[in-house]
C-alpha positions in Angstrom: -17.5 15.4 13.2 -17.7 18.1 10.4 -14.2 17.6 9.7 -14.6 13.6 8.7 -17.3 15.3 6.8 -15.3 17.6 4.9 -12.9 15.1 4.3 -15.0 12.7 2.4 -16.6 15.4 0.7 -13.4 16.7 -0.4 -12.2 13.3 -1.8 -15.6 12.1 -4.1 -14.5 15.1 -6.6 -10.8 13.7 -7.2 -12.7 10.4 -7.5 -15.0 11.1 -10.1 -12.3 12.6 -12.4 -9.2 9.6 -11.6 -12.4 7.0 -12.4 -13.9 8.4 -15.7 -10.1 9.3 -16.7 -9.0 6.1 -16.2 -11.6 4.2 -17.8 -12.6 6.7 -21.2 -9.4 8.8 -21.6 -6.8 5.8 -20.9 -8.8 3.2 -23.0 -8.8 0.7 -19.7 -12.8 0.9 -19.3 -14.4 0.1 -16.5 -13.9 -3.3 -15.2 -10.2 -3.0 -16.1 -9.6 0.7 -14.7 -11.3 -1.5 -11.1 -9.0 -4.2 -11.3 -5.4 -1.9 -11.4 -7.0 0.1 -8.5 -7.4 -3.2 -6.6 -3.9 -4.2 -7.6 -2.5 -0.7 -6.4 -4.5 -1.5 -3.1 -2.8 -5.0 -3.1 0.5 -3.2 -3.0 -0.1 -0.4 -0.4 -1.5 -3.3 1.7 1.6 -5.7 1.3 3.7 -2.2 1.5 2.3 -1.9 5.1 3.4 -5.6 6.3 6.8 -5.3 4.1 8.5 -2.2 4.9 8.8 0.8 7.3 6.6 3.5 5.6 4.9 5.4 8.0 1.4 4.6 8.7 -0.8 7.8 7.7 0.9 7.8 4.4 -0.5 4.4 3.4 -3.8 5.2 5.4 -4.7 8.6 3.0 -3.3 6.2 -0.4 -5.3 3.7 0.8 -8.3 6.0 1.9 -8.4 8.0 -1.3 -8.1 5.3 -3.9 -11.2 3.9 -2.3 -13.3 6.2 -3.7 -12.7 5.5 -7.0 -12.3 2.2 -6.7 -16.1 2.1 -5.6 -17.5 4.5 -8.3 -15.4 2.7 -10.7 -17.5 -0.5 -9.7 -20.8 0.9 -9.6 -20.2 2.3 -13.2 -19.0 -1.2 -14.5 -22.6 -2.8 -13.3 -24.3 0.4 -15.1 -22.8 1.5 -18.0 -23.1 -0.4 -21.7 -20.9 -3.2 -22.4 -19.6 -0.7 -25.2 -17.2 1.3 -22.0 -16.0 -1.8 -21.1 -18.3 -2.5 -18.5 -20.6 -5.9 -17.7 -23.1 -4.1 -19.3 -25.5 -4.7 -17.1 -28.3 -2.5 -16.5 -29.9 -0.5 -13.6 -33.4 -2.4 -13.9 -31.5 -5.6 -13.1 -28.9 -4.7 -10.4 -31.8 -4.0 -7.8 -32.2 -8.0 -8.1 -29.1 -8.9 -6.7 -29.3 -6.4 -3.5 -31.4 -7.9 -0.8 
């Protein structure tokens, strides 16, 4: 499966930039920057049961706003409250993993 691989490789770059874009340069921070992602995932996923788009189209959306989505989230539980984050802090996030 190098090609899955590559793929996922290929979309952590595009990620990065779209989630530290949208939270410093836009002004949204964090926590806000993860909540319009989730929205635009809200409307690919009622876009699939609504209308006719073909299928692979809304797969890659879907599949490439998930990256940032998750980094997005993982930098709202570590960065300062200041980025518009929780402001929590690495030495307690390992207490709510199990």
């Amino acid at each position: 499966m190098p090609a899955l691989g590559s793929i996922d490789f290929g979309a952590s770059d595009p990620a990065n930039t779209l989630r530290d874009w949208m939270a410093d340069s836009t002004g949204l921070g964090y926590n806000r920057s993860a909540l319009l992602i989730s929205l635009v995932l809200g409307a690919l996923a009622a876009t699939f049961f609504l209308t006719n788009v073909p299928q692979p189209l809304l797969f890659w959306a879907t599949f490439v706003l998930t990256r940032p989505l998750g980094a997005t989230l993982a930098n709202s539980l570590d960065k300062p409250a200041t980025s518009g984050s929780s402001g929590s802090t690495t030495s307690r996030s390992p207490g709510c993993l199990p």
